[in-house]
MDAnalysis code that builds the backbone (N, CA, C; Angstrom):
import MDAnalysis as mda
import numpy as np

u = mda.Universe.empty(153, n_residues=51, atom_resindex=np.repeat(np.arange(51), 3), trajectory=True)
u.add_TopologyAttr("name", ["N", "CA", "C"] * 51)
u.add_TopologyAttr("resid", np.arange(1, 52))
u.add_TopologyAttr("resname", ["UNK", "UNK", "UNK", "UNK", "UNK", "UNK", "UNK", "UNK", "UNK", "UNK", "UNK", "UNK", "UNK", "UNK", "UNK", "UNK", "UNK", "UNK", "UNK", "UNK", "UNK", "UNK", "UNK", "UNK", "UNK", "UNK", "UNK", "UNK", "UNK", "UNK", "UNK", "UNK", "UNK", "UNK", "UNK", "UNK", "UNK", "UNK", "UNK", "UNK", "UNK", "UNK", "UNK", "UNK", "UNK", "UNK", "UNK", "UNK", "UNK", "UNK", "UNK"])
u.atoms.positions = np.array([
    [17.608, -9.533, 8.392],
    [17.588, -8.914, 9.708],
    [16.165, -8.588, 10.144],
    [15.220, -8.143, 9.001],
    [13.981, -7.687, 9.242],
    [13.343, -9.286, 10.214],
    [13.394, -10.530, 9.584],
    [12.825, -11.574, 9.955],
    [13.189, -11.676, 11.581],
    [14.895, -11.762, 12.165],
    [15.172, -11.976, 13.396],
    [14.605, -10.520, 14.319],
    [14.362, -9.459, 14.243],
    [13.779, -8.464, 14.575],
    [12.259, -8.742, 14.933],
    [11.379, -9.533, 14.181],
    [10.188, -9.942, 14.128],
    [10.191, -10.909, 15.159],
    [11.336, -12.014, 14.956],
    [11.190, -13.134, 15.915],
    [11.503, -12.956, 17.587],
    [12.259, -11.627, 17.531],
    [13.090, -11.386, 18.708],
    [11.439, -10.726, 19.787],
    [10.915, -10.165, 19.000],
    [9.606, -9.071, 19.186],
    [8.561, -10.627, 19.613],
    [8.863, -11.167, 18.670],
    [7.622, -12.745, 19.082],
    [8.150, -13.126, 20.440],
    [9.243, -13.361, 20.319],
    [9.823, -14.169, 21.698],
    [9.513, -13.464, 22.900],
    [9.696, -12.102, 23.168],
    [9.808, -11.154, 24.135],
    [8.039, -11.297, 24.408],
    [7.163, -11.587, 23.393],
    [5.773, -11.486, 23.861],
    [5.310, -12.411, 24.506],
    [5.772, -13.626, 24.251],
    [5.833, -14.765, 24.966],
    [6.403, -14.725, 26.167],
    [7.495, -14.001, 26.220],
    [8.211, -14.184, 27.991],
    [7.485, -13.144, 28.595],
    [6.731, -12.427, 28.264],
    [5.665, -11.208, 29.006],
    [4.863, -11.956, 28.995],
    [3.820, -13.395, 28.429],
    [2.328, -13.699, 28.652],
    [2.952, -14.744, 29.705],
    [4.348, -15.549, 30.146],
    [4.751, -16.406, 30.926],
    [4.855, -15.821, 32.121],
    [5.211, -14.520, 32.042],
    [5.581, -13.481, 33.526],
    [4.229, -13.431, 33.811],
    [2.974, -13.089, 33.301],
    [1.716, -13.197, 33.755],
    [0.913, -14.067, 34.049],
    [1.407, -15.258, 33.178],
    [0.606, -16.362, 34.114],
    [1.572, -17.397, 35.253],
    [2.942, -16.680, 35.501],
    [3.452, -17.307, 36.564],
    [2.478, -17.879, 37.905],
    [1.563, -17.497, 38.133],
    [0.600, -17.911, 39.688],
    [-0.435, -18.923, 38.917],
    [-0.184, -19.663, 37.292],
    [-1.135, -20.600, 36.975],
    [-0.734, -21.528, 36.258],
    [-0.065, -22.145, 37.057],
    [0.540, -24.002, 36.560],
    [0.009, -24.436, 35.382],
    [-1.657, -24.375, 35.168],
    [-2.265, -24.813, 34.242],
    [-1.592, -24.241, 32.857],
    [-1.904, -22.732, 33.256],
    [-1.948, -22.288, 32.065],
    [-0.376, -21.797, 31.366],
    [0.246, -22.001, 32.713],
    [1.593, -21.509, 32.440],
    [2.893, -22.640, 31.235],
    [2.544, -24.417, 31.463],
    [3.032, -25.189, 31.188],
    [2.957, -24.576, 29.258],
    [1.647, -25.020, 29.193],
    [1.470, -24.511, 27.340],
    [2.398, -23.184, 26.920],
    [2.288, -22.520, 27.806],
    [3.230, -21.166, 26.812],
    [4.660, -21.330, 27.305],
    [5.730, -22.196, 28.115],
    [6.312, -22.780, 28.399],
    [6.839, -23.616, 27.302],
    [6.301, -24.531, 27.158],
    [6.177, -25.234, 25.867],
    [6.311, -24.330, 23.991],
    [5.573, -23.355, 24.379],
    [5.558, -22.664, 22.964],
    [6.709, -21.339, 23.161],
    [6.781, -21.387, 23.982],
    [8.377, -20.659, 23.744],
    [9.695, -21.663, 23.656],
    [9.771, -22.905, 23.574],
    [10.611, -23.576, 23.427],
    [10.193, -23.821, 22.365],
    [9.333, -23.694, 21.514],
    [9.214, -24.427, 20.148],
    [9.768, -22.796, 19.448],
    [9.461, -21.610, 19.487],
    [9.697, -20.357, 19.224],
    [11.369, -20.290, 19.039],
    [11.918, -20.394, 20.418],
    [13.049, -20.150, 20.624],
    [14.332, -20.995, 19.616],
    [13.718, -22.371, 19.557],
    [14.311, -23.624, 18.966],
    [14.234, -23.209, 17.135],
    [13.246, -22.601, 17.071],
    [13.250, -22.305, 15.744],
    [13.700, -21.005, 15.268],
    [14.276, -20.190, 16.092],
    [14.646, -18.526, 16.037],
    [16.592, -18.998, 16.028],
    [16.690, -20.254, 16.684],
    [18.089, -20.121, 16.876],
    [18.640, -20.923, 16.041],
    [17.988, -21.680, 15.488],
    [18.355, -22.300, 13.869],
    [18.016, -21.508, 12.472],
    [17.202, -20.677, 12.913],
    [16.674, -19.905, 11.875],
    [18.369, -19.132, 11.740],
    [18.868, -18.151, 12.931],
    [20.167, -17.922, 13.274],
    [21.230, -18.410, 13.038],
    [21.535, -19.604, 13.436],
    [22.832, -20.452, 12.933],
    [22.332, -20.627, 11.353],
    [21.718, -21.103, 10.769],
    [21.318, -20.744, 9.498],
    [21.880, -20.062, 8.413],
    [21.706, -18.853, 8.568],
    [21.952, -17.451, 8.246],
    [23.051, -16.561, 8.718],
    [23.219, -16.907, 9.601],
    [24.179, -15.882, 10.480],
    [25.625, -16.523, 11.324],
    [25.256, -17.907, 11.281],
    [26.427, -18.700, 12.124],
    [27.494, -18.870, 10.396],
])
């Protein structure tokens, strides 16, 4: 539980640095991208363990 607690805390920091660079296409695509690699690996990490 400690690990998905950690990941849940990662994810949420990521959708706060995406809410801030919403007005920058550039910079917005990359963390876009790395929350789908985050997310993809938090929800197998999940079915994993917990499914």
């Amino acid at each position: 539980m400690r690990r998905l607690r950690e990941e849940h805390r990662v994810v949420a920091g990521v959708i706060a640095e995406i809410a801030a660079l919403s007005g920058d296409p550039e910079r917005l695509r990359p963390e876009l991208d790395r929350l789908e690699e985050r997310l993809e690996a938090h929800y197998a990490y999940e079915e994993e363990h917990l499914g």
